[in-house]
C-alpha positions as CSV (number, residue, x, y, z in Angstrom):
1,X,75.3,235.3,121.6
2,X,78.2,237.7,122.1
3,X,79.1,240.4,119.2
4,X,83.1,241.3,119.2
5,X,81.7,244.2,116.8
6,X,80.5,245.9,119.4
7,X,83.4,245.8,121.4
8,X,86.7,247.7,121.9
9,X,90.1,246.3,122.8
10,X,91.3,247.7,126.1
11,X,94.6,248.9,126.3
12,X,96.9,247.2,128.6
13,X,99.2,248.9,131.3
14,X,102.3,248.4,129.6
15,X,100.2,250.4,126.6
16,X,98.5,249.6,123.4
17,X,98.5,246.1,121.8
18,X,97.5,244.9,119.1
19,X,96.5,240.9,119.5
20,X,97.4,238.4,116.9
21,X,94.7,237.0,114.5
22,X,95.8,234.0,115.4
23,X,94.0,232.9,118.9
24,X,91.6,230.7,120.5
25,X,88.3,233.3,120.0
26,X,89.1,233.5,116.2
27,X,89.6,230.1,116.1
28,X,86.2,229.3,117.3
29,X,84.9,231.9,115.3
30,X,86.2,230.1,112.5
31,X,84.7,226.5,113.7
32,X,81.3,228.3,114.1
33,X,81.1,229.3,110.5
34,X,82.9,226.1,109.2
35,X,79.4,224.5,111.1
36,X,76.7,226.1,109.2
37,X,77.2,223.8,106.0
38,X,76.9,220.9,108.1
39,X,73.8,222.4,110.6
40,X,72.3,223.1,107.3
41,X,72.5,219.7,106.0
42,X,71.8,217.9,108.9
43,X,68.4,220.4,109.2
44,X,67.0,219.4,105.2
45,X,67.9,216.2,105.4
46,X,64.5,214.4,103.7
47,X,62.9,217.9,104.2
48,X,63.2,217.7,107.6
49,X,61.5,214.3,108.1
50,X,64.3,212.6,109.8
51,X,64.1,213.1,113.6
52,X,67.6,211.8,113.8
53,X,69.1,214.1,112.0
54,X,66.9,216.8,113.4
55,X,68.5,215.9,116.8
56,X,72.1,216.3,114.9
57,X,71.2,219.7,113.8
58,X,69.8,220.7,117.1
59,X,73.1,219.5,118.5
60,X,75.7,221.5,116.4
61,X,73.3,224.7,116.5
62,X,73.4,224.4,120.6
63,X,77.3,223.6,120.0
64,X,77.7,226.7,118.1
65,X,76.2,228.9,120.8
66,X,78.6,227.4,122.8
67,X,81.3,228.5,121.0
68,X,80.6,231.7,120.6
69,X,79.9,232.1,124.1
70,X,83.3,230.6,124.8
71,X,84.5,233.0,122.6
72,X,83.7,236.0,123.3
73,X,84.8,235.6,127.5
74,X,88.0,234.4,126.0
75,X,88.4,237.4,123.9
76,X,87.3,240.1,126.3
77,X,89.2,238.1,129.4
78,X,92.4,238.0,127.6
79,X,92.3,241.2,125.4
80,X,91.7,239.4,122.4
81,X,89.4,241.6,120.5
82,X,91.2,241.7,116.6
83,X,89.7,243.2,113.6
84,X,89.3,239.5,112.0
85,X,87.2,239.1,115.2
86,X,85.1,242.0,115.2
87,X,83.9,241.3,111.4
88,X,84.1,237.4,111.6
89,X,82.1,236.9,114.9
90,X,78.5,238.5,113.4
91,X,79.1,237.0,110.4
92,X,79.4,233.7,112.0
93,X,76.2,234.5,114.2
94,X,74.3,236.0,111.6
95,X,75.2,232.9,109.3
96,X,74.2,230.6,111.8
97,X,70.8,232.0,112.9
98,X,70.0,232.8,109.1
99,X,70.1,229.4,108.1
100,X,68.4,228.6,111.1
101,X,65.5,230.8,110.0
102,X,65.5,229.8,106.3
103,X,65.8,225.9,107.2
104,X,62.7,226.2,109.0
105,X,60.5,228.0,106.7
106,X,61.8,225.1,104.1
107,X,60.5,222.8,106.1
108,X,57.8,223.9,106.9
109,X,58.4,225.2,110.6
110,X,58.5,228.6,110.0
111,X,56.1,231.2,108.1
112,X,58.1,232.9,105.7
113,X,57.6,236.3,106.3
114,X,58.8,236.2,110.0
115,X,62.1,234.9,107.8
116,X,62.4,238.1,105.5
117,X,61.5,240.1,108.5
118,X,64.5,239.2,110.8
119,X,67.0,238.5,108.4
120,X,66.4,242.1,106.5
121,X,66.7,243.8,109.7
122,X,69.6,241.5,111.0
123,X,71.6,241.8,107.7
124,X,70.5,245.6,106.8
125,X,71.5,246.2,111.0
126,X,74.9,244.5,110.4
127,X,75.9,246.1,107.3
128,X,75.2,250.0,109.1
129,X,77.4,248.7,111.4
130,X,80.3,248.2,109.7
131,X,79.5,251.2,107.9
132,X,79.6,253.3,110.9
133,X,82.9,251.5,112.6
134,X,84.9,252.9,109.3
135,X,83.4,256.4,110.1
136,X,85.0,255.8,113.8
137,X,81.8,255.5,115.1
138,X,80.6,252.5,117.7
139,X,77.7,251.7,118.8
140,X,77.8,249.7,122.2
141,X,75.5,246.4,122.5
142,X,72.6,247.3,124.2
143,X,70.6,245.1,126.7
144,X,67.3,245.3,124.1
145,X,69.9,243.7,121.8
146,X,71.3,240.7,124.2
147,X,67.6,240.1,125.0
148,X,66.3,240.0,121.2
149,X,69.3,237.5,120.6
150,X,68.8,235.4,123.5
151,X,65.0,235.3,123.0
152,X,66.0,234.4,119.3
153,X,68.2,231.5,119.5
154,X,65.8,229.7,122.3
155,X,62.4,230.2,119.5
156,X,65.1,228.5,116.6
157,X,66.6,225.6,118.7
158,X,62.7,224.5,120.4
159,X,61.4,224.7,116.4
160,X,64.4,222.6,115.6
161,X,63.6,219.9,118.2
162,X,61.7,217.3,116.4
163,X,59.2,216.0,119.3
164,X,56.4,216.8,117.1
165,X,57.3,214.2,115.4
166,X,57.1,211.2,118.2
167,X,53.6,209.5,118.7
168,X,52.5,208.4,122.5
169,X,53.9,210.2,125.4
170,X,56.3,212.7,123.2
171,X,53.5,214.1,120.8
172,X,52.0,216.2,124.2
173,X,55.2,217.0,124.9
174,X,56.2,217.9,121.7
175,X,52.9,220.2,121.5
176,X,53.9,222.5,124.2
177,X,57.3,223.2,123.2
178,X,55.7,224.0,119.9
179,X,53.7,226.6,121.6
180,X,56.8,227.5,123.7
181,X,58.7,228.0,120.8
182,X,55.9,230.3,119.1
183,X,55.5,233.0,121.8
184,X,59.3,232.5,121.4
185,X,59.2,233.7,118.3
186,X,56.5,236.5,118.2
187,X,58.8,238.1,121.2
188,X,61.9,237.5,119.0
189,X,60.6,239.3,115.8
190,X,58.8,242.3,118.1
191,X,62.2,242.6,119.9
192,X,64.0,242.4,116.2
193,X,62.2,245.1,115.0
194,X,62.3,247.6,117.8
195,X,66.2,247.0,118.8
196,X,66.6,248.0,115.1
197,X,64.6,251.1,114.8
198,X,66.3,251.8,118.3
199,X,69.9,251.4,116.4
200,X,69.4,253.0,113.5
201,X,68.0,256.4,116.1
202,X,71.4,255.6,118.3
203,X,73.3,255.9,114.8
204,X,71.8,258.8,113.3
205,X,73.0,260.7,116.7
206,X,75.7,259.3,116.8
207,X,76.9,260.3,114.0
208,X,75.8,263.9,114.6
209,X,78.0,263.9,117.9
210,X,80.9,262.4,115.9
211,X,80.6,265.3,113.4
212,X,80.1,268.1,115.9
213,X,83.5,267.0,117.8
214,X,85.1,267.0,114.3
């Protein structure tokens, strides 16, 4: 996933713009969060019993990733980076993945302290972040940071795949994406915890520079 946060419009050679909120990446942005009600839904349906709506909600989660993919090379490409972006596009990630995470510990899928672990750092990460781009200060996405996400969404879609569920030739099948999805996971949460101690440090010094150039 891409984070337009993290990211600063370049100014053309005719000299600043300022793109409209109204454009294809914001659009998408919007259609990602517009999604979550519906991933959610499809997710709890019979407390995640029904395989066939477990494939639905595998299918607008991999959609959404799409998107904001899509997204963010549109943005970047054409110089589309807005403010609506730059505070829409983690919200729509962070929405997304959160209900991921929640959705499966309802079900059953997921412990719920790995849950409370990622979401307080994702959330409490998110919230410094927008804190520190009114005090002029940004932080660019590091690779620790595209890796943790990456590493993140594979653990939640293989946990959302409902193989597990299929007798016969599936149920092996099903087994080892299961463990797949596991070490998944345990990389995801270690990587969740040390990209955020690692941006909170960045932040702290940061801010230091920012107040020494002042």
């Amino acid at each position: 996933m891409t984070d337009r946060s993290e990211e600063v419009p370049v100014a053309t050679e005719t000299g600043a713009h300022t793109p409209s909120n109204w454009n294809v990446p914001n659009a998408l942005t919007t259609l990602r969060i517009l999604m979550v009600p519906f991933f959610a839904w499809a997710l709890l349906v019979d407390d995640g019993q029904s395989s066939g709506w477990r494939w639905v909600a595998f299918g607008l989660f991999v959609a959404a990733m799409i998107t904001d993919k899509i997204d963010g090379d549109l943005a970047r490409k054409h110089n589309l980076v807005t403010n609506f972006g730059k505070i829409a596009d983690p919200i729509a990630d962070k929405a997304l993945t959160g209900m991921a995470f929640i959705g499966l510990s309802i079900i059953g899928e997921l412990w719920w302290w790995v849950t409370v672990v990622v979401l307080v750092r994702e959330w409490g990460i998110t919230l410094m972040r927008f804190w520190l781009i009114r005090q002029g200060v940004v932080l660019p996405a590091s690779q620790g940071g595209k890796l943790k996400t990456t590493v993140q969404t594979l653990a939640l879609a293989l946990l959302i795949i409902p193989l597990r569920m299929f007798e016969g030739f599936w149920e092996p099948v099903g087994t080892v994406v299961w463990w797949i999805a596991m070490v998944s996971m345990a990389a995801a949460v270690a990587l969740t915890v040390w990209t955020g101690l690692v941006y909170v440090v960045g932040s702290v010094q940061a801010q230091r520079q920012a107040k020494q150039r002042a």
